[in-house]
C-alpha positions in Angstrom: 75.0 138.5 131.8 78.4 139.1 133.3 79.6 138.3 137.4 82.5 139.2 138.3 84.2 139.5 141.7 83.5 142.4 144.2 86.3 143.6 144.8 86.8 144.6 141.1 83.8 147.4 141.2 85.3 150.3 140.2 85.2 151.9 136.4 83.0 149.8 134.8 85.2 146.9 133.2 81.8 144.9 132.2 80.5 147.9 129.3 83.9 147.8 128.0 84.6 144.0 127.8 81.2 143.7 126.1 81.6 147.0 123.4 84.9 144.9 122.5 82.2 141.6 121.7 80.6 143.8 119.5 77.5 144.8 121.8 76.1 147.9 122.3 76.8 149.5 125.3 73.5 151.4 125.3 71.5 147.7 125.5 73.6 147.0 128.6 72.1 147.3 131.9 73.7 146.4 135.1 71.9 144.4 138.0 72.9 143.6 141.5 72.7 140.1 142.2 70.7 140.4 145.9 68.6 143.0 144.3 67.9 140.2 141.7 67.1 137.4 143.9 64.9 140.0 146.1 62.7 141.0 143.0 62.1 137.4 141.8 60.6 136.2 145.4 57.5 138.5 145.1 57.0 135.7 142.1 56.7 132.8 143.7 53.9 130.9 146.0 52.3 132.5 148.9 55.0 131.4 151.4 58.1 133.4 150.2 55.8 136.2 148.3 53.4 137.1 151.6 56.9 137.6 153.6 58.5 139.9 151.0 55.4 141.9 149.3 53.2 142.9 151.9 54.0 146.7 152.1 56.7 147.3 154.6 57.9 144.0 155.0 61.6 144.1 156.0 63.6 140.9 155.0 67.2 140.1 154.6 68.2 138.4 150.9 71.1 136.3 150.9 72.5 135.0 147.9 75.0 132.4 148.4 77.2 131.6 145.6 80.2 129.4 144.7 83.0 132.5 145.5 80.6 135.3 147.5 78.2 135.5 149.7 76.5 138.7 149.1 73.6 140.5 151.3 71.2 143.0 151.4 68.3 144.0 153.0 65.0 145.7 151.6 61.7 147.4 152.7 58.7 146.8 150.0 57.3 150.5 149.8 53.4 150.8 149.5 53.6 151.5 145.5 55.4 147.6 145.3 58.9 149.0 145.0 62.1 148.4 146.9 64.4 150.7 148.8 67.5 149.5 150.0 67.8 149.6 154.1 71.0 148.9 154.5 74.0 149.0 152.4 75.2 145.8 150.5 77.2 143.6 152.7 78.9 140.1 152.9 82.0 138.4 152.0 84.2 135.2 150.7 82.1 132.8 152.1 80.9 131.0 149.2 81.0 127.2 147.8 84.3 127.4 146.5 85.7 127.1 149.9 84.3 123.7 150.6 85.5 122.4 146.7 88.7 123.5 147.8 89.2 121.7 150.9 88.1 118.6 148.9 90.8 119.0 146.2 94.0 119.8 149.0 92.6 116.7 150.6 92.7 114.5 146.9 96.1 116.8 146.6 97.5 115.2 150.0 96.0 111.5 148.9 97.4 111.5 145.4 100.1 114.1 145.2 100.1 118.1 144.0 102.2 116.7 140.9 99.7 114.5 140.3 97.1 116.5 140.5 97.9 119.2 138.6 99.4 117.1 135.6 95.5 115.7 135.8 94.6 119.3 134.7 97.0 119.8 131.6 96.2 116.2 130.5 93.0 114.5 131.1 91.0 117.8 131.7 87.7 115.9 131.1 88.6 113.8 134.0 88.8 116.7 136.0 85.8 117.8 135.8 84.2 114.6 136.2 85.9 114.8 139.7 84.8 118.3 140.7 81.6 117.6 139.3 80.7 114.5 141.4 81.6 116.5 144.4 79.1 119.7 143.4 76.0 117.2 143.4 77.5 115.1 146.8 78.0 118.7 148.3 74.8 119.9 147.3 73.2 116.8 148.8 75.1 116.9 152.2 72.7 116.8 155.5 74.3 116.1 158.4 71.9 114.5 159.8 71.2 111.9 156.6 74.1 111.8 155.4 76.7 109.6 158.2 79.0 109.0 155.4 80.0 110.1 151.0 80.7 107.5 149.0 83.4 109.8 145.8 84.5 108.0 142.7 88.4 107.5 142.3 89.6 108.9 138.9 91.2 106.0 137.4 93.9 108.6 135.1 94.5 110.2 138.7 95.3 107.0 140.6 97.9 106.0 137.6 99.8 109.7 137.5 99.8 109.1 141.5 101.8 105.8 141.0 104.0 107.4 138.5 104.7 110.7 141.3 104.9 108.6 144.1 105.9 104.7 145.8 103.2 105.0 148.5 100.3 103.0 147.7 96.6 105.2 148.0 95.9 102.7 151.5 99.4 104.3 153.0 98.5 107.6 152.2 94.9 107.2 153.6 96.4 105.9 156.9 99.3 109.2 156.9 96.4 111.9 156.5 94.2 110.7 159.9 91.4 111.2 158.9 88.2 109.3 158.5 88.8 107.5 155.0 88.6 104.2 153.8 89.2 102.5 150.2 86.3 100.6 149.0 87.2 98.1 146.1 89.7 99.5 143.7 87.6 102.6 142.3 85.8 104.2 145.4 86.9 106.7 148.3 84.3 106.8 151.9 84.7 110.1 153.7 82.9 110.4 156.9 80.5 113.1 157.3 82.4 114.6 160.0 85.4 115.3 157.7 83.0 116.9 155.1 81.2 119.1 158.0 85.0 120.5 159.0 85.3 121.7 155.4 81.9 123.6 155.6 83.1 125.0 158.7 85.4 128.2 158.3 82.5 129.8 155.7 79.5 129.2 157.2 80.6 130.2 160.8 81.7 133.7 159.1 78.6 133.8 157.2 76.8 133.3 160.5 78.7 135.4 162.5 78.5 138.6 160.0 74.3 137.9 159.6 74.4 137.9 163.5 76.1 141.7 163.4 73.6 142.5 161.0 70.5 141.8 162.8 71.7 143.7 165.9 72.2 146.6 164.6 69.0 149.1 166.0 67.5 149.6 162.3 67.5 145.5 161.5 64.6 145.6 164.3 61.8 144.6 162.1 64.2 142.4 159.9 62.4 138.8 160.9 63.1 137.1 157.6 66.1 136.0 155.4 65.9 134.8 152.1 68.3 132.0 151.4 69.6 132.2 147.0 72.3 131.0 145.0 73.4 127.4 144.7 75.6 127.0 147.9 72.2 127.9 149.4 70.8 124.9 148.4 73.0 122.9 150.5 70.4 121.0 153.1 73.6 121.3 155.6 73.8 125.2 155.2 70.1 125.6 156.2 70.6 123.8 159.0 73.2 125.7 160.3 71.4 129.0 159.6 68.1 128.0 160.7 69.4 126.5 164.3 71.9 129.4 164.8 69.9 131.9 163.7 66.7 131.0 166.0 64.9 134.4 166.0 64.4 134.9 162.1 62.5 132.8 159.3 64.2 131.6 156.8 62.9 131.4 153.5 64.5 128.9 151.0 62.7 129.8 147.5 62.3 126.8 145.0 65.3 126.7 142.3 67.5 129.2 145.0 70.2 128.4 142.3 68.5 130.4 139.7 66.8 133.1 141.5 69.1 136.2 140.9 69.7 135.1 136.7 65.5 134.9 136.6 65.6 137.8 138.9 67.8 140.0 136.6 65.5 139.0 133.4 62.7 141.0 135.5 65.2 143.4 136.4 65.9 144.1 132.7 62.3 144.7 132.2 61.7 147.2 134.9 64.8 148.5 136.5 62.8 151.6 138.1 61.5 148.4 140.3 64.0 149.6 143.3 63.8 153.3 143.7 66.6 154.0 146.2 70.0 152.6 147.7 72.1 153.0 150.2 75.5 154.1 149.4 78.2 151.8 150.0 81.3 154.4 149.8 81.7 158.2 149.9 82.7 159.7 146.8 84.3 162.5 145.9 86.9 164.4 143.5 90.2 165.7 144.5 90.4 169.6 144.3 92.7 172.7 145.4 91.4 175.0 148.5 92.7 178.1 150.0 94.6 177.3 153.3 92.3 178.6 156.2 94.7 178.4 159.5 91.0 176.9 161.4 90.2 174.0 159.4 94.1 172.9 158.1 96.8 171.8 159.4 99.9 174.1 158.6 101.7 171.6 156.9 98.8 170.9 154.3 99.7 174.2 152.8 101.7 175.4 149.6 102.0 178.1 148.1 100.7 179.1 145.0 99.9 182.0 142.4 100.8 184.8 145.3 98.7 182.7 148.1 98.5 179.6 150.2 96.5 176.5 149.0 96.0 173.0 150.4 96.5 171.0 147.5 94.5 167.1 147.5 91.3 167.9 149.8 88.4 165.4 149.3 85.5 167.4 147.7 82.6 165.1 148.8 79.4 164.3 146.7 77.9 161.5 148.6 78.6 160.3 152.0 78.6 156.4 152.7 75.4 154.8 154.0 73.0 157.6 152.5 69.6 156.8 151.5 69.8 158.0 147.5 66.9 157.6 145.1 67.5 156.6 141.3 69.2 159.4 139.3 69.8 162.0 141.9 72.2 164.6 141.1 74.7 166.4 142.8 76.2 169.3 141.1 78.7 171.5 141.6 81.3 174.2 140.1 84.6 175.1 139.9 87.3 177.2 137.6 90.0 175.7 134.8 93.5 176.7 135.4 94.9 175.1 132.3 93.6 174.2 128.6 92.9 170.5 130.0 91.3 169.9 133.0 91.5 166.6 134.8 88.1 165.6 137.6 89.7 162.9 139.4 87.1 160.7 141.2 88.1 159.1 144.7 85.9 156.8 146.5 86.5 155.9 150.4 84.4 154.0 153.8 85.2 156.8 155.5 82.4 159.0 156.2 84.2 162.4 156.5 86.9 161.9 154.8 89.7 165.3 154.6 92.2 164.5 151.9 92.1 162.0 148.7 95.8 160.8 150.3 93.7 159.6 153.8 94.2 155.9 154.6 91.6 154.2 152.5 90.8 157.0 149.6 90.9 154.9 146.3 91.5 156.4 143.1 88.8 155.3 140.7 89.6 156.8 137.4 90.1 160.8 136.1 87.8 162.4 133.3 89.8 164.3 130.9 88.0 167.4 129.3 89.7 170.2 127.1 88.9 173.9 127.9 89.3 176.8 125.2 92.5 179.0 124.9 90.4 181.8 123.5 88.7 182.6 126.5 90.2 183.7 129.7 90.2 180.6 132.1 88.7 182.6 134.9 85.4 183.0 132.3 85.0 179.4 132.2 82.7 177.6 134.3 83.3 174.0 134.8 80.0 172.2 136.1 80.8 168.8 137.7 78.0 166.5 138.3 77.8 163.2 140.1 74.4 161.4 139.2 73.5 158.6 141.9 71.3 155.8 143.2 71.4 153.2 139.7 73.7 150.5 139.4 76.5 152.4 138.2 77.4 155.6 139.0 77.4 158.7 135.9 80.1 161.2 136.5 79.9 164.1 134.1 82.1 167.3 133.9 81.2 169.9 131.1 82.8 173.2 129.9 79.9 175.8 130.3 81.3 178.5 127.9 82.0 175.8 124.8 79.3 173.1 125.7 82.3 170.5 125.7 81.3 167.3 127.5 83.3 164.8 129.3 82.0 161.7 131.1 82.6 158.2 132.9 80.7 155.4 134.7 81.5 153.7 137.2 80.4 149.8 138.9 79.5 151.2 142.6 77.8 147.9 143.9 78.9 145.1 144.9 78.3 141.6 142.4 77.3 143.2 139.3 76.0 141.1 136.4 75.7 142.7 133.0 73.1 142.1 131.2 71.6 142.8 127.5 68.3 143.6 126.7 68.3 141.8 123.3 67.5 138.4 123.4 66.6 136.5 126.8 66.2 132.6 126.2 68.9 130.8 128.0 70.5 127.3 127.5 72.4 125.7 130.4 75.0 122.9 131.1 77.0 121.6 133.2 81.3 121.1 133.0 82.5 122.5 129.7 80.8 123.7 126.4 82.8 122.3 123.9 82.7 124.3 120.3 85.6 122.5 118.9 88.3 124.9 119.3 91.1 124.4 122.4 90.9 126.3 125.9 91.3 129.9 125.5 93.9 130.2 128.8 94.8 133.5 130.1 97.8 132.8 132.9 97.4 136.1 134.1 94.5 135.3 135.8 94.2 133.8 139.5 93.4 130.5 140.5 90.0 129.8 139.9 89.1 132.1 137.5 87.7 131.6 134.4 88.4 132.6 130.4 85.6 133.0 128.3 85.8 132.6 124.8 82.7 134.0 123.0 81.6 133.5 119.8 78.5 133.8 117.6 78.1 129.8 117.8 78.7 129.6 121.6 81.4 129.7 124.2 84.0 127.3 126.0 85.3 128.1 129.3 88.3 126.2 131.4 87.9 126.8 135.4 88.7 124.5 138.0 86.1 126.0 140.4 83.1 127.1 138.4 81.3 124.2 138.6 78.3 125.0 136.6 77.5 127.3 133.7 74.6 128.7 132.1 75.6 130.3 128.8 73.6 132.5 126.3 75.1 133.7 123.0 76.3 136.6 121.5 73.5 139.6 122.1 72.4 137.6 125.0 73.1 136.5 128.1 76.7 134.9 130.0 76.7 133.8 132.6 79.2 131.9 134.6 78.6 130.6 138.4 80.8 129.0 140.9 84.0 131.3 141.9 84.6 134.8 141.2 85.0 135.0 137.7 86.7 137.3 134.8 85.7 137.0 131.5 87.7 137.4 128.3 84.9 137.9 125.3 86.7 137.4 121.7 84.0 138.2 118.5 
C-alpha cells in the first residue's frame, strides 16, 4: 500500500514506482483513503454500523491523518453499496502541524543548529523525541490534562551548550511561555501552550466541515465519522463534538487503522462503491473551425485555406457529476500527421473554453502512430475516456490499423496502492532497521520520507512520519504521518 500527498494525483506515479519494485501492475489496485475508512465502519458494533448501513443513511467520513485531512461523504444504496454524494474534499490539516509547533518550540529552546545536528548525528535520539510527543499528543484532553510532563534529550541539551552560552532556564524565561525545568532531564508545558498548537488545524478543519454541512444536498447528512490517527486525539473530539452541535459523531474503535483494514476489504470487492462524484472536469485539447458566434476573433488562425481556433477544451466529464464505475465516454476525430498526440487537461472549472484558461492543468499526452499508407482523412481516431474507478483509463486507437494507445491516471484525492498478493501486515513504530544506512533523497521536501524496499524489509528516515506499518515486497507499504513519497529499490 502506497499514500502519497494529494496534490500529486495526476498520471499515476504509484503503478510505475511499483512496476520498478518488480510488481505487477495488473495486481495493483488503487483505494481512496475515506472510501476505505467508510467501507470498514459497516464492520464494526451496532453503534457505528446502524448509522452507516441502514439503506440511505447519509454520513460524512473524515479521516484525519498526520499531513491531510481528507473527506467525503456517502449514501448506502439499498443493494449495500456506496455512491459518493459529494466530491472528495479537505485539506492540510493534519497531525503534522501540531509535531511541528513542538519542534520550532524545542528549536527556539535549544537552538536550530542544535537541532538539526541532533538529526545527522544521534538520529535514534530523534525519534525518541518525536516519538514521546506522538503518544503525549495522542493523549491530550483539555480538560484532564492541565499540564505535559516531555523528556529532555540528554545528546540535545549537550549540542545546545556547544551552539550556545545561554543556559536551557534563560532560554525558558526568553520564550514567555508557560514552561518550567523539572530536575535536570524533564520539560512541563502547560496545557494551554499545547492547545495553541492544535489551534490553526482544527479551526480550518472545523470551519471547512461547517461549509460542508450547509450546503442544501448535506441536509440529511446527521453523522460524521471520525478516522485516522490525529482522530484519535481525545482534544480533537472535543472540539468537533462541541462546535459541531447538530451532527453525531462517530469515533470507530482503532480510528488509526480503519482506512489500511478498510482498503484490505476494498481489495476484495472494489465494485463495493458503484459511483463517484467527479472532482475535476477533464478534457483533451483539440483544433475547431473559427465560428464568429461562439469565438472571440483573436482565438483564430489560419490554417490549410480556413480559420481555426487552435487550444479549445474538448470536455469529457464535467466537475461534480455523479459517474458510475467504468462509464465511458467516446468520441472521434481525424489525424493530420503520421503521429498523433491526445493531450489530456484537467480543470475545477465547470465550463471550461480553452486548455490555456486560468486553472487548465496539463496531465500527460498519449502518443499513438497513424499509417502513411492510408490517406489521413480515412482514418478514424476513437478517443475514449473511461470513468468513475479510482484512476481514470484514457484510451485513443487508430480504427483503420487497430493501433492502440493508452494512459491512467490518479483522479482522487489520497490514493494508497495496494497489491492483491499477500495481505498479513507487521507494524512498528520509529525506524525498521535492516542493517544497511538511510536511503536519503535531498530532493525531497521536509518531511518526506525515502523508502527503501527490499525482499527482507524496508527502512525509512522522516522527521514527521511518526509511525509505520510496513509489509514486504508483493505486499503491502504503508507509511503514515506526513505526506509521503516513496523511493522502492528491488
Amino acid at each position: 500500500m502506497y499514500s502519497k500527498p494529494p496534490v500529486e494525483d495526476t498520471e499515476a506515479p504509484a503503478v510505475s514506482t511499483f512496476s520498478k519494485a518488480g510488481i505487477d501492475p495488473n495486481r495493483l489496485k488503487l483505494a481512496l483513503e475515506p472510501e476505505c475508512a467508510s467501507i470498514w465502519c459497516e464492520t464494526l458494533g451496532m453503534d457505528v454500523k446502524g448509522a452507516v448501513s441502514i439503506p440511505g443513511a447519509q454520513y460524512m467520513v473524515v479521516d484525519l491523518g498526520g499531513g491531510t485531512a481528507d473527506i467525503s461523504v456517502h449514501e448506502r444504496k439499498p443493494d449495500g453499496n456506496l455512491k459518493e454524494i459529494h466530491k472528495a474534499s479537505g485539506g492540510p490539516w493534519g497531525g503534522i502541524f501540531v509535531d511541528e509547533n513542538y519542534m520550532k518550540m524545542l528549536g527556539c529552546l535549544f537552538g536550530e543548529r542544535a537541532l538539526i545536528e541532533l538529526q545527522s548525528t544521534e538520529m535514534g535520539d530523534y525519534f525518541d523525541i518525536t516519538r514521546e510527543f506522538e503518544h503525549k499528543k495522542r493523549s491530550f484532553d483539555s480538560v484532564k490534562t492541565k499540564h505535559i510532563i516531555v523528556r529532555l534529550s540528554a545528546s540535545l541539551c549537550k549540542l545546545a551548550k556547544e551552539h550556545s552560552k545561554q543556559s536551557i532556564e534563560e532560554r525558558i524565561a526568553a520564550l514567555e511561555i508557560s514552561m518550567t525545568l523539572k530536575g535536570q532531564d524533564k520539560l512541563k508545558i502547560d496545557g494551554a501552550v499545547i492547545q495553541s498548537w492544535f489551534k490553526c488545524p482544527i479551526d480550518m478543519l472545523i470551519q471547512h466541515i461547517r461549509s460542508l454541512l450547509a450546503e442544501a444536498k448535506m441536509k440529511r447528512v446527521q453523522t460524521i465519522v471520525l478516522v485516522g490517527g490525529f482522530g484519535e486525539s481525545p482534544y480533537v473530539q472535543e472540539r468537533m463534538r462541541n462546535e459541531i452541535p447538530a451532527v453525531r459523531m462517530i469515533v470507530p474503535e482503532d480510528a488509526g487503522l480503519a482506512v489500511l483494514k478498510g482498503a484490505v476489504r476494498f481489495g476484495h470487492n472494489p465494485a463495493i462503491v458503484s459511483s463517484r462524484i467527479m472532482k475535476y472536469t477533464y478534457g483533451t485539447k483539440v483544433l475547431v473551425e473559427f465560428d464568429e458566434k461562439k469565438h472571440p476573433g483573436d482565438k483564430k488562425v489560419w490554417k490549410n485555406g480556413e480559420w481555426w481556433v487552435p487550444n479549445c477544451f474538448k470536455v469529457y466529464r464535467r466537475v461534480n457529476d455523479k459517474v458510475g464505475v467504468d462509464v465511458q465516454v467516446t468520441k472521434m476525430g481525424t489525424p493530420y500527421s503520421k503521429v498523433s498526440l491526445t493531450p489530456v487537461y484537467r480543470t475545477i472549472q465547470e465550463k471550461p473554453e480553452y486548455v490555456t484558461d486560468p486553472g487548465c492543468e496539463l496531465i500527460g499526452t498519449i502518443r499513438l502512430e497513424n499509417s502513411i499508407d492510408i490517406p489521413f482523412e480515412e482514418q478514424d481516431i476513437e478517443d475514449t475516456f473511461v470513468f468513475g474507478d479510482t484512476e481514470l483509463l484514457v484510451k485513443t486507437k487508430n480504427m483503420a490499423t487497430g493501433k492502440e494507445a493508452s494512459m491512467t491516471f490518479e483522479c482522487f484525492n489520497n490514493v494508497y496502492t495496494m497489491s492483491l498478493g499477500a495481505l498479513a501486515m507487521a507494524s512498528s513504530v520509529g525506524c525498521v532497521d535492516i542493517n544497511e544506512p538511510p536511503v536519503i533523497n535531498t530532493d525531497f521536501t521536509k518531511g518526506s520520507a525515502v523508502c527503501h524496499i527490499s525482499n527482507t524489509g524496508m527502512h525509512w528516515v522522516c522527521s514527521h512520519a511518526l509511525s509505520c506499518l510496513a509489509l514486504f515486497r508483493k505486499s503491502i507499504v504503508c507509511v503514515h504521518g506526513s505526506p509521503v513519497s516513496l523511493q522502492a529499490q528491488v
